[in-house]
C-alpha positions as CSV (number, residue, x, y, z in Angstrom):
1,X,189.6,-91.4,-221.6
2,X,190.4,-95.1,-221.6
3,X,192.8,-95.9,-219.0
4,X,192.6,-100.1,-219.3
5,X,195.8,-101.6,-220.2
6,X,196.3,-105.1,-220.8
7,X,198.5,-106.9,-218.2
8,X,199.5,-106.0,-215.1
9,X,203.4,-105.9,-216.3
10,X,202.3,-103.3,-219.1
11,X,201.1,-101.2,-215.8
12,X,204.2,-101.0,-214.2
13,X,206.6,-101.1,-217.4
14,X,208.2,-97.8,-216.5
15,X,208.5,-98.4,-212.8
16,X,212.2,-97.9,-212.3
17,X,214.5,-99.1,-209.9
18,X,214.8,-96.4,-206.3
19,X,211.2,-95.2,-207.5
20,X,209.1,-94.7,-204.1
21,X,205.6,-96.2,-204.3
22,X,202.2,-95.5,-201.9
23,X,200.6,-99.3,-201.4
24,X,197.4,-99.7,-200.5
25,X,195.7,-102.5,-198.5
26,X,194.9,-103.2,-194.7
27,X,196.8,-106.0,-193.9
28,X,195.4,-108.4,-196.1
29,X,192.7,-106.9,-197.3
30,X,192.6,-104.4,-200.4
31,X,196.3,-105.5,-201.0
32,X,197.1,-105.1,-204.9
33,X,198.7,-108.6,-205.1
34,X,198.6,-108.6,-209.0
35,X,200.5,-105.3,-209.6
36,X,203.1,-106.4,-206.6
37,X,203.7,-109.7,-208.7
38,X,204.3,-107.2,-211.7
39,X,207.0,-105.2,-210.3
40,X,208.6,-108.7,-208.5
41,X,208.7,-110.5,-212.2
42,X,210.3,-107.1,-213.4
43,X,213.1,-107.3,-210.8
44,X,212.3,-103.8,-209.8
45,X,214.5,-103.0,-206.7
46,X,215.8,-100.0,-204.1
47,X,212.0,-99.2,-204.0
48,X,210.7,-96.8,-201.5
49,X,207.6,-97.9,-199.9
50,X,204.4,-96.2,-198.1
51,X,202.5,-98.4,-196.6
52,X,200.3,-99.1,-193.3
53,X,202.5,-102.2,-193.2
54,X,204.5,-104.5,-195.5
55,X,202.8,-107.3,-196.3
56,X,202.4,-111.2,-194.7
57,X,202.2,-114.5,-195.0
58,X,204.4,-114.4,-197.8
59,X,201.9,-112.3,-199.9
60,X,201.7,-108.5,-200.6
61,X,204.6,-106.5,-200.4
62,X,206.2,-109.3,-198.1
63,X,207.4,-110.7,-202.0
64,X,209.4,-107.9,-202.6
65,X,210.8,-107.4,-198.8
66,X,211.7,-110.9,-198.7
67,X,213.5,-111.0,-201.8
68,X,215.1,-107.5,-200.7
69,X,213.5,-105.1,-203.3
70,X,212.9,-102.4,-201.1
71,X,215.3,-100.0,-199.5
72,X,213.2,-97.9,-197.3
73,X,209.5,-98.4,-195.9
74,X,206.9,-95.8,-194.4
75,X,204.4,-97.2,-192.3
76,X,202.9,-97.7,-189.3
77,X,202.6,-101.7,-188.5
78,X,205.1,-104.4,-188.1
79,X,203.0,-107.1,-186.6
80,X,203.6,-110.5,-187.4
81,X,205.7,-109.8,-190.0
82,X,209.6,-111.4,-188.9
83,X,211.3,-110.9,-192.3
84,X,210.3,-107.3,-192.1
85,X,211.5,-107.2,-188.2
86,X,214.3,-108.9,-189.4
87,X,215.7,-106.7,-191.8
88,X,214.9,-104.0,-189.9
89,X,216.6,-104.9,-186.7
90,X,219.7,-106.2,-189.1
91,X,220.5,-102.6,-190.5
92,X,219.2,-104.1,-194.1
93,X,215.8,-101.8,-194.3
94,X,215.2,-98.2,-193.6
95,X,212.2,-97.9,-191.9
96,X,210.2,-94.5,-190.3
97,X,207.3,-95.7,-188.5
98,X,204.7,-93.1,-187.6
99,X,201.3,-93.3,-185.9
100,X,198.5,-95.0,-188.5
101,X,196.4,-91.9,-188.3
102,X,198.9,-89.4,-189.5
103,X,200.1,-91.8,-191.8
104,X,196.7,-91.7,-193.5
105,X,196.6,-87.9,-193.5
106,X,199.8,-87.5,-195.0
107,X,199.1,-89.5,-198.0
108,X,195.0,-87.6,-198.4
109,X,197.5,-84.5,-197.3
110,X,200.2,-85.2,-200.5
111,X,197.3,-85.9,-202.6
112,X,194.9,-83.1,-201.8
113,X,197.9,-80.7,-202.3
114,X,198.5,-79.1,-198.8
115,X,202.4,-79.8,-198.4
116,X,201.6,-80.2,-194.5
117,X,199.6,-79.7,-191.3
118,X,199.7,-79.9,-187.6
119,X,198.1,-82.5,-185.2
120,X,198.5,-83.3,-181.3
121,X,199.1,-87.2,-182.6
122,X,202.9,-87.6,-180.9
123,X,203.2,-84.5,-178.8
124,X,205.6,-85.6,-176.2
125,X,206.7,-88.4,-177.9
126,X,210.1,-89.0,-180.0
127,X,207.7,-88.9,-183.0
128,X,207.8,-84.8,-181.8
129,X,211.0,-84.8,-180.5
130,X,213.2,-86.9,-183.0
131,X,215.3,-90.2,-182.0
132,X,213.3,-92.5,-183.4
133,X,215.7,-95.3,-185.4
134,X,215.2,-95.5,-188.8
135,X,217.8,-97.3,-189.5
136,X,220.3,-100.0,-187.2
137,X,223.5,-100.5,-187.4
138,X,223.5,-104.0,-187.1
139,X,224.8,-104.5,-184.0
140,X,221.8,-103.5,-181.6
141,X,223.3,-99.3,-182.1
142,X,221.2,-96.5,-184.0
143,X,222.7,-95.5,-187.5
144,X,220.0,-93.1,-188.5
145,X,218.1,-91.3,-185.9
146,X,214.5,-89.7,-186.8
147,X,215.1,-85.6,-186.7
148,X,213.0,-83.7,-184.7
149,X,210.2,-81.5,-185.5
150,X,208.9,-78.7,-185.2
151,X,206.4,-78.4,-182.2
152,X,203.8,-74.9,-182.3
153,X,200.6,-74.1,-179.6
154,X,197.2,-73.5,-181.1
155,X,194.4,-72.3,-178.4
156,X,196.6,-73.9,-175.4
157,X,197.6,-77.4,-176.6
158,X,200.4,-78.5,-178.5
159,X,201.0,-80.0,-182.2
160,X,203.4,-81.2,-184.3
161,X,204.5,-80.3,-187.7
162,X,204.0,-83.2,-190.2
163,X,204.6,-83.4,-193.6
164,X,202.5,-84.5,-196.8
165,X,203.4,-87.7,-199.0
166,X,203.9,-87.1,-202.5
167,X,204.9,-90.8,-204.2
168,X,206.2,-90.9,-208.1
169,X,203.5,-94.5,-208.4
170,X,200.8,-96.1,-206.4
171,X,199.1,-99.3,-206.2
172,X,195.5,-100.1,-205.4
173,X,192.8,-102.5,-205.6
174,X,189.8,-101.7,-206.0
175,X,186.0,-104.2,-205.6
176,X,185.3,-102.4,-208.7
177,X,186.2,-99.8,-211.4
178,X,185.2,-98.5,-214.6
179,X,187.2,-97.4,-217.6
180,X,187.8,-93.9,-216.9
181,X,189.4,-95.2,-213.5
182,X,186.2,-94.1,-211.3
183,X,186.9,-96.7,-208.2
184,X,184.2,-98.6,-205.4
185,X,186.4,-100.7,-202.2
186,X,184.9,-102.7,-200.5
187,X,184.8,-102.6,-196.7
188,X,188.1,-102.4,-194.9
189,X,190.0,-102.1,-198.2
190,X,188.7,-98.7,-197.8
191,X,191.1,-97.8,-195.1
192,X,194.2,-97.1,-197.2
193,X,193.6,-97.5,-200.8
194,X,192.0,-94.2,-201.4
195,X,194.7,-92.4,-199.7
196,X,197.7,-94.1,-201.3
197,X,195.8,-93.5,-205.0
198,X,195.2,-89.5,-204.0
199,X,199.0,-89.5,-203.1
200,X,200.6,-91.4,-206.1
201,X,201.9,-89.3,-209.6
202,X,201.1,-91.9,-211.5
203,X,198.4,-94.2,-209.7
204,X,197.8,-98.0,-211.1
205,X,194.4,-99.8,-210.0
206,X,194.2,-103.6,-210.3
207,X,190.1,-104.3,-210.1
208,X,188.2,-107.0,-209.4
209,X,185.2,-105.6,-211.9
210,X,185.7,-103.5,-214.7
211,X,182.4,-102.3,-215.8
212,X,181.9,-99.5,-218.4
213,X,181.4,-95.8,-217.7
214,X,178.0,-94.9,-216.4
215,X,177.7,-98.1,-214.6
216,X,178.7,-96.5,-211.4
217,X,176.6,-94.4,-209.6
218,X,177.9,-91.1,-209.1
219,X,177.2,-91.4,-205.3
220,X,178.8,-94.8,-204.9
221,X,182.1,-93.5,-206.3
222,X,184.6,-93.7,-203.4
223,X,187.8,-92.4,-205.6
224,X,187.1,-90.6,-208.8
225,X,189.1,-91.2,-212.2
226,X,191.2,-87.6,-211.8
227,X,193.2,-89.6,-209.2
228,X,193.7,-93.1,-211.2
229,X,196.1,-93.1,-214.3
230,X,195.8,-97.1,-215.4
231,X,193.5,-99.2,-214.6
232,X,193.7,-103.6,-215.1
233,X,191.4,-106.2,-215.1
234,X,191.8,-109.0,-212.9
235,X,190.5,-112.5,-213.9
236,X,187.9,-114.2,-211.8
237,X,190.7,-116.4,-210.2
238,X,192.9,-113.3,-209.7
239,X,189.5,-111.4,-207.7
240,X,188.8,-114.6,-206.0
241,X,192.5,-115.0,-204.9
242,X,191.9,-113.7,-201.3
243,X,193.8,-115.1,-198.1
244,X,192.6,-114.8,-194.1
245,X,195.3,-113.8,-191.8
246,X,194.2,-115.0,-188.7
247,X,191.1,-117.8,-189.3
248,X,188.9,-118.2,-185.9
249,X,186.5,-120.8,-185.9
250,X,184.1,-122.2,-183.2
251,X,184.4,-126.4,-182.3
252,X,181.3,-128.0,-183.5
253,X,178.3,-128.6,-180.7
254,X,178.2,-132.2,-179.4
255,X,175.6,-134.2,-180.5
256,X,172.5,-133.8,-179.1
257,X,173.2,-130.1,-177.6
258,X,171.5,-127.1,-178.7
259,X,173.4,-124.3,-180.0
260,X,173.0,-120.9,-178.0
């Protein structure tokens, strides 16, 4: 089966508004920029996002938060991010933030089919015991308090109960990808984008190589087409596009010294 399609806006044509979506990416890397674009020229809004975080620099899903397209965000980072903080601490955004691991089990969880599992991540913790604020009130008061949950022993040690994420789209990117949606990532963009395709209904893949089916090894196939729905093409400008969050470089050696 074919799943190209032609632009990125074909992609996400029937993304409606209050749709939750599973985003990949890993800060910057691996974000699906292109598709994100997509769904901000479509005025898309009241979204429901999973991600490990929401975007920065003014890139990522930090276009939609900033022009306030989404209503409620899973994930696990903030960082430098002061729009998102912003909104948050302002009562604007719903936001449930849960340790990065179980974040990343919950979406292979949703998309592997087991509706949930227990882990010792949060034992102890209001992520256990419930409190955590999802949302403010504005004026530095709780408005919506996380619940608890539930808390069993296994062998001696305690674990909590935690859910899997089911989302009705996902984005990804992908290093490379072939026709019948078979996807490679490339390094860190590993982290996350596998998991928020697996959990995804309807899964959309921006790539920066489409190659034909067959091209791919078998064994180099980090995400196979039964998890992929559409797949686009980038350009070479749109695969080149690739910002650094934080650039560290070393002051040039004096002349005459010797570099260790």
């Amino acid at each position: 089966m074919d799943k190209v399609v032609a632009t990125a806006l074909e992609a996400v044509a029937d993304v409606p508004d209050g749709a939750s979506v599973a985003v990949g990416g890993f800060g910057l890397s691996g974000v699906p920029n292109v598709l994100i674009g997509a769904l901000y020229e479509r005025g898309v809004s009241g979204l429901s996002v999973v991600s490990n975080n929401c975007g920065a620099m003014e890139s990522g899903l930090a276009v939609l938060l900033a022009a306030g397209r989404i209503a409620r965000v899973t994930g696990s980072y903030i960082g430098a991010n002061k729009e998102f903080a912003r909104q948050y601490l302002s009562g604007e955004l719903e936001v449930e933030m849960i340790p990065q691991g179980t974040l990343a089990e919950r979406l292979r969880a949703g998309g592997a089919g087991i509706p949930a599992f227990f882990t010792p991540a949060g034992v102890g913790t209001q992520v256990a015991e419930g409190g955590l604020p999802w949302r403010y009130d504005g004026e530095g008061g709780v408005a919506l308090a996380s619940p608890p949950k539930e808390v069993r022993e296994f062998d001696g040690a305690e674990y909590v109960l935690e859910h899997g994420i089911r989302t009705d789209f996902a984005l990804v990117r992908a290093a490379k990808g072939d026709r019948h949606g078979n996807l490679v990532f490339n390094k860190s963009a590993r982290n996350f984008n596998p998991l928020s395709a697996m959990a995804g209904r309807i899964t959309i893949a921006e790539v920066e190589e489409l190659v034909e089916p067959g091209e791919i090894d078998p064994d180099a196939v980090h995400l196979p087409g039964i998890f992929v729905q559409r797949v686009i093409a980038l350009t070479p400008e749109q695969a080149a596009d690739k910002r650094i969050e934080q650039r560290t470089v070393s002051a040039p050696a004096a002349e005459g010294t010797v570099s260790e």
